[in-house]
ZAVO-630132 format. One record per residue (C-alpha): residue number from 0; x, y, z; residue in three letters; chain. Coordinates in steps of 0.5 Angstrom, whole numbers. Each point is the difference from the previous one (the first is absolute). Layout:
REM residues N
ATOM / seq / c1 / c2 / c3 / type / mol
ATOM / NUM / X / Y / Z / Ala / A
...
This chain:
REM residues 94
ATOM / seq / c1 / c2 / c3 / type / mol
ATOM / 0 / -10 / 11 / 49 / Unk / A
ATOM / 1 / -2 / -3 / 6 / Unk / A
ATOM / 2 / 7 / -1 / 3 / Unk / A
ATOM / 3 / 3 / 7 / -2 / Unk / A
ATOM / 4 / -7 / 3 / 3 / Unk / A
ATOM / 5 / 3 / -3 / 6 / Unk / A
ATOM / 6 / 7 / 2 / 0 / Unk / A
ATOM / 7 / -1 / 7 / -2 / Unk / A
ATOM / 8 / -4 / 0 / 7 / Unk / A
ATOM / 9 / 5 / -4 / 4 / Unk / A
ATOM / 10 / -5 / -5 / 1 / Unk / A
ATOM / 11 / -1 / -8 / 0 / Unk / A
ATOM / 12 / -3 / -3 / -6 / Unk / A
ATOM / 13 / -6 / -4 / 3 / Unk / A
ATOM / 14 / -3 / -4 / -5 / Unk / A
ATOM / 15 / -6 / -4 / 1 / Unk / A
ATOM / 16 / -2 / -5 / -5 / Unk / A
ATOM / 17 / -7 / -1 / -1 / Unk / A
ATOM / 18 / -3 / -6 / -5 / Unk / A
ATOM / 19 / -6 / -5 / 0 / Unk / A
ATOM / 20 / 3 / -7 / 0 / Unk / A
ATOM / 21 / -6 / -3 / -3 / Unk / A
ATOM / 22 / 0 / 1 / -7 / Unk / A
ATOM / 23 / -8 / -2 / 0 / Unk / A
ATOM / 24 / -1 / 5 / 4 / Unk / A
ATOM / 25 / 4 / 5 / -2 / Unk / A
ATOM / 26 / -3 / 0 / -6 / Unk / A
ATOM / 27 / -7 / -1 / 3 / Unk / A
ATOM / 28 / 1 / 6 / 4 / Unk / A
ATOM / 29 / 3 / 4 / -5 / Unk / A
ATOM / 30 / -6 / -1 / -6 / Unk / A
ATOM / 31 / -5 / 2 / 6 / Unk / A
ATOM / 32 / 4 / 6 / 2 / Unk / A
ATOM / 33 / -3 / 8 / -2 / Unk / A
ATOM / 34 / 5 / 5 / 3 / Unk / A
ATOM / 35 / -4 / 6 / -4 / Unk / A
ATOM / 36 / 6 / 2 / -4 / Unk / A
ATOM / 37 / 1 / 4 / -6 / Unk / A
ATOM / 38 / 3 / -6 / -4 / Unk / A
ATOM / 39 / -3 / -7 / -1 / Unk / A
ATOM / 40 / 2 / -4 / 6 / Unk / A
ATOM / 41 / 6 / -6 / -2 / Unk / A
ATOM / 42 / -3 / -7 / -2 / Unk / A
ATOM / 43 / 4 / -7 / 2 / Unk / A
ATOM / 44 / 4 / 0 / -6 / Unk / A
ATOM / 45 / 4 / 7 / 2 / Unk / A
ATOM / 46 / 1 / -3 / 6 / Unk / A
ATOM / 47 / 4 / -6 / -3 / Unk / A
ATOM / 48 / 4 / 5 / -4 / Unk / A
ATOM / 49 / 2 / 4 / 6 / Unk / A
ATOM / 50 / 2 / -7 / 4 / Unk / A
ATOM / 51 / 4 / -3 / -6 / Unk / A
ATOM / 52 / 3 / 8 / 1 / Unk / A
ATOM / 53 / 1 / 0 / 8 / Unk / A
ATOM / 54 / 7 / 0 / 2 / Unk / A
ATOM / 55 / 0 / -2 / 7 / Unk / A
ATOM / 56 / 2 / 7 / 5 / Unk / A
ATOM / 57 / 8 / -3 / 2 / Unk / A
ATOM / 58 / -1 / 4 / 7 / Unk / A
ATOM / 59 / -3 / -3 / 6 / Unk / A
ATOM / 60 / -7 / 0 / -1 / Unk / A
ATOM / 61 / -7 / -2 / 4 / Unk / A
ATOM / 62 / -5 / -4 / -5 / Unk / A
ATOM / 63 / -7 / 0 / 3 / Unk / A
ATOM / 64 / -5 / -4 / -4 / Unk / A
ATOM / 65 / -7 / 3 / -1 / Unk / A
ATOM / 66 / -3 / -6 / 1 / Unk / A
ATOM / 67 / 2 / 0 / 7 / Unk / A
ATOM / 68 / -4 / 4 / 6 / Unk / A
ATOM / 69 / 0 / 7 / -1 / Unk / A
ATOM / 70 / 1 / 1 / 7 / Unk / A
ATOM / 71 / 6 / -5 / 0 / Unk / A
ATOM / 72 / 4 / 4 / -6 / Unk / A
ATOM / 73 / -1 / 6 / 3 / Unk / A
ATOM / 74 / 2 / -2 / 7 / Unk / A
ATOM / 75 / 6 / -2 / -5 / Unk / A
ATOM / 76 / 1 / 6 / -3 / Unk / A
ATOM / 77 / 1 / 4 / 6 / Unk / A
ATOM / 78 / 4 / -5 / 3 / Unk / A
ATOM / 79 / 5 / 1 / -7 / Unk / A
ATOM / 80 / 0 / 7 / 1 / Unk / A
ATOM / 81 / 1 / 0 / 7 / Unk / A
ATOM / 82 / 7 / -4 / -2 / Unk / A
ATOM / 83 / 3 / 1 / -5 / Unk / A
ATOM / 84 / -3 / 9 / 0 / Unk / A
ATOM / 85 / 5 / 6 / 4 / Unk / A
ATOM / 86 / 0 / 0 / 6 / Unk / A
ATOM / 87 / -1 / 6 / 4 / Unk / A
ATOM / 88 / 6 / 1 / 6 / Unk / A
ATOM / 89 / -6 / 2 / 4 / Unk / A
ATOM / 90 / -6 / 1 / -1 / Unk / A
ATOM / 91 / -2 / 5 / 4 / Unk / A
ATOM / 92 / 3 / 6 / -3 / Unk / A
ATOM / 93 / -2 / 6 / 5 / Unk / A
């Protein structure tokens, strides 16, 4: 879906993974979590399903592990995107 999105666009696929490394803490984080969403939020055990279901992006990506700093990851993220997302020939365009 994603890939075709972007193609359809002309663009690049700019994928930016996000995971918790540790599964302590991602299951802490999970059990404490309430978005306020109309349907019950996922348990532990759907997460394990999901991740022996996880099939690994193949195109270049960015990995961002929640456990580090936000400020890091976003700095990060940004960066990525600046890389690897389209370039304007100029950018001024008046």
């Amino acid at each position: 879906m994603w890939r075709a999105l972007a193609t359809k666009h002309g663009l690049a696929l700019i994928v930016i993974e996000c995971v918790v490394t540790d599964p302590m803490i991602h299951a802490a984080r999970l059990s404490s979590r309430d978005r306020g969403l109309a349907i019950a939020e996922p348990g532990w055990h759907r997460v394990e399903e999901q991740g022996a279901e996880w099939m690994p992006w193949p195109e270049p990506h960015l990995r961002l592990d929640a456990l580090e700093p936000i400020d890091r990851n976003v700095a990060r993220a940004i960066g990525y995107v600046a890389d690897h997302g389209p370039r304007s020939e100029s950018k001024n365009t008046r």
